[in-house]
C-alpha positions in Angstrom: 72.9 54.5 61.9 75.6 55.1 59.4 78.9 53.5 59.0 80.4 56.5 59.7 78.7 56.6 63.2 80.6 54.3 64.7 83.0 51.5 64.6 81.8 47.7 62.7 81.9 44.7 65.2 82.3 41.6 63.7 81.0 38.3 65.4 82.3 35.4 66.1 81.7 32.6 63.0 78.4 31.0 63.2 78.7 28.6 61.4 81.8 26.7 62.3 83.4 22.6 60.0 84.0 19.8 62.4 86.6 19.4 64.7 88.4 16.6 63.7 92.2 16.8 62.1 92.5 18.5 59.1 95.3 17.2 58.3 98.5 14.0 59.1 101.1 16.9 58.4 101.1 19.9 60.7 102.8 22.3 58.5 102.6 25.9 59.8 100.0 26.8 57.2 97.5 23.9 58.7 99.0 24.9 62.4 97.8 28.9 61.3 94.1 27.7 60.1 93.6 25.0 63.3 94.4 27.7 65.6 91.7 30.6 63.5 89.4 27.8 64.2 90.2 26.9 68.0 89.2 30.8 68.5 86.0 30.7 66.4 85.5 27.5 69.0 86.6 29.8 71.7 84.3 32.8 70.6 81.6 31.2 70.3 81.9 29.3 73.8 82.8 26.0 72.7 85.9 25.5 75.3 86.2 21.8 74.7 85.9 21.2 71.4 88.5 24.3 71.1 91.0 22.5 73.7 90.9 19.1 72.0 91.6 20.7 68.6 94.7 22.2 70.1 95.7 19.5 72.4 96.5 16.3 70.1 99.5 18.6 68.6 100.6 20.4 71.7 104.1 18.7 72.1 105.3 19.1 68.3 103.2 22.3 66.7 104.4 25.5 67.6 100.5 27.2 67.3 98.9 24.1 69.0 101.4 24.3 71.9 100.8 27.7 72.1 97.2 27.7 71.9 97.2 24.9 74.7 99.1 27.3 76.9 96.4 29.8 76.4 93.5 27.2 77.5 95.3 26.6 80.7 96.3 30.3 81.3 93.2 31.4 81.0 91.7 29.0 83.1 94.0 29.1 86.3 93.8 33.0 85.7 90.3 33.2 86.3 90.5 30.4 89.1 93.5 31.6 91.1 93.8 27.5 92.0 97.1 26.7 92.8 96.9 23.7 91.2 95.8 25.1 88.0 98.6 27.2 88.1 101.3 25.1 88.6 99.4 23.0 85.5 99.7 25.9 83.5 103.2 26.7 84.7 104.2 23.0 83.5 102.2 23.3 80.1 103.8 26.9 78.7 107.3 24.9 79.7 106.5 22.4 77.4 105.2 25.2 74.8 108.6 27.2 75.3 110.3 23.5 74.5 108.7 22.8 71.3 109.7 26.6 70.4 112.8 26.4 71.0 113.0 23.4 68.2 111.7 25.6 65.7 113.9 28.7 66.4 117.0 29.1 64.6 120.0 28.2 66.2 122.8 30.3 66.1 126.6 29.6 66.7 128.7 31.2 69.3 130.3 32.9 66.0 127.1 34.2 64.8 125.9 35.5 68.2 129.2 37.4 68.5 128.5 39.1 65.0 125.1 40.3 66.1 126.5 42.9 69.0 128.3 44.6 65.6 125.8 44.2 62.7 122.2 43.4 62.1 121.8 40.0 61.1 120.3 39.3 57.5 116.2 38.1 58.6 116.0 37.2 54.6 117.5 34.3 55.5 115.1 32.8 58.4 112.6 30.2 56.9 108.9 31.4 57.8 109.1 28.4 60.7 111.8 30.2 62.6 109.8 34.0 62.5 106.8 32.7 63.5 108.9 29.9 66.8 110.2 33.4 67.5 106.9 35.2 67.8 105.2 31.8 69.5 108.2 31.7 71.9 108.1 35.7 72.8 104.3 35.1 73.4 105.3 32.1 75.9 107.3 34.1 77.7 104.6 37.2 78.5 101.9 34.0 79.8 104.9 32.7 81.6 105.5 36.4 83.3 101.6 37.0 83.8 101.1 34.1 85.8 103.9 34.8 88.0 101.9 37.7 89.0 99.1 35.5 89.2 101.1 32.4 91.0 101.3 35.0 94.3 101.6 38.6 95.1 104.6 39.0 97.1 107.6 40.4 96.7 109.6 37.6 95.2 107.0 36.6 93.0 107.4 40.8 91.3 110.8 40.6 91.0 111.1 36.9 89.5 107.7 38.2 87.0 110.0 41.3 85.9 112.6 39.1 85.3 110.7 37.3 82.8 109.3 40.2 81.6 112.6 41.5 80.6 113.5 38.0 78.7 110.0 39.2 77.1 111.2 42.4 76.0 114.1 41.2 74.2 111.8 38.2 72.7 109.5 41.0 71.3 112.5 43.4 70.0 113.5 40.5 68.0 110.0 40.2 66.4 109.7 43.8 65.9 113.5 43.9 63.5 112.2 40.9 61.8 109.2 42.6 61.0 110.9 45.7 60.3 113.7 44.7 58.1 112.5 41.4 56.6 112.0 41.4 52.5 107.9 39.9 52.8 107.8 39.3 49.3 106.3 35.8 48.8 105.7 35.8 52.4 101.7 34.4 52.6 102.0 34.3 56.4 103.0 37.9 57.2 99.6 39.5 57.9 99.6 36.6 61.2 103.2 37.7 62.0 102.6 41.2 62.4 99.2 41.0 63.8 101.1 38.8 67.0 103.6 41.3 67.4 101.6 44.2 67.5 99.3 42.5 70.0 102.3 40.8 71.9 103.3 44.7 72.3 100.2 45.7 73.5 99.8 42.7 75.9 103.2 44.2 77.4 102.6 47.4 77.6 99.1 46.5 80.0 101.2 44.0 82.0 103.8 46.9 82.7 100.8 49.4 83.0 99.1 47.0 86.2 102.5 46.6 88.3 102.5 49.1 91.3 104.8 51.9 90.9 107.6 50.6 94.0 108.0 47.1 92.0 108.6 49.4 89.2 111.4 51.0 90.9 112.7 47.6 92.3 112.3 46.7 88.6 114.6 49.1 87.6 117.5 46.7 88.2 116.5 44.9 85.3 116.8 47.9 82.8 113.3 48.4 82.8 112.2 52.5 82.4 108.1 52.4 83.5 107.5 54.1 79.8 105.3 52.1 77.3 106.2 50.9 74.3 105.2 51.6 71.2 105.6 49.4 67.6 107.7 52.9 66.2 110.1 53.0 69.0 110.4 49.7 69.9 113.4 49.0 68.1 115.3 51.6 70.2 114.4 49.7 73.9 118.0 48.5 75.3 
């Protein structure tokens, strides 16, 4: 069969270095290549040594806190045991905590002057765009295991809720992505790639919610329509 046939499958790595540290200073570039790794792990079903490379960072890297949250989102997803849930619940806290550290902080001055203009991304160190795509990716595992936590009514509204924090979490990604100079930037193929997914992780999470929580979810300025990359900058 030809190349032109059909679509090329890449596997998982075969061949994968040891686990151990590979390095005393979690920079983001180390965080980036630690979590590649943890997913070869993860590919190629080696779900412990891919935890414990994650774990040993959790509470001060933004990619090892995030992977972590993955691990344990995963797990009480396919369990539906409360106390894995509640253990995942506490774990993406702590990932949306060391987040938050990362993100840029803005003044009450500065937030003001972002309802009138578009504020200048050029001047966000790589650290802050990629705590805001980490945090935005938080907060859809935080709003899928709502859904998962229990199937009432309550637990709907309180998952579009956080779904809508979502939203604006991955509008913000998309104008940094769209508007950013990414000269010099070595990181920006990662940053985009999340995004994109991030998108298409919300659009299937809005896609899977019955059409009456839809309606009740209209409150919270949701429409029901998907969301694509082009138009996402133009979702209120």
């Amino acid at each position: 069969m030809s190349d032109s046939d059909g679509d090329e499958f890449q596997d998982a790595m075969e061949y994968l270095p040891p686990t151990e540290k590979l390095t005393d200073d979690m920079d983001l570039s180390h965080a980036l290549d630690e979590a590649k790794l943890a997913l070869d792990l993860f590919m190629n079903n080696r779900f412990d040594e891919a935890r414990a490379l994650m774990t040993p960072w959790a509470d001060c890297s933004m990619y090892h806190a995030l992977g972590t949250g993955v691990f344990h989102f995963l797990e009480a997803a396919m369990t539906f045991d409360q106390e894995q849930i509640e253990t995942a619940s506490q774990v993406l806290e702590q990932c949306v905590e060391v987040c938050q550290k990362s993100r840029k902080k803005n003044s009450m001055v500065e937030s003001i002057g972002r309802m009138i203009r578009r504020p200048n991304y050029d001047e966000l160190l790589e650290e802050e765009i990629h705590a805001e795509l980490c945090y935005a990716e938080c907060l859809l595992l935080r709003a899928a295991l709502t859904f998962v936590e229990d199937e009432n009514l309550v637990s709907f509204v309180k998952g579009g809720y956080k779904m809508r924090n979502c939203l604006n979490a991955y509008k913000e990604c998309s104008h940094i992505l769209k508007h950013r100079n990414w000269n010099g930037c070595q990181h920006k193929s990662h940053f985009e790639s999340g995004t994109r997914m991030g998108i298409g992780g919300y659009n299937l999470m809005m896609s899977l919610l019955p059409a009456r929580i839809m309606k009740l979810l209209e409150f919270f300025g949701f429409s029901g329509d998907r969301v694509s990359h082009d138009n996402f900058n133009n979702v209120a």
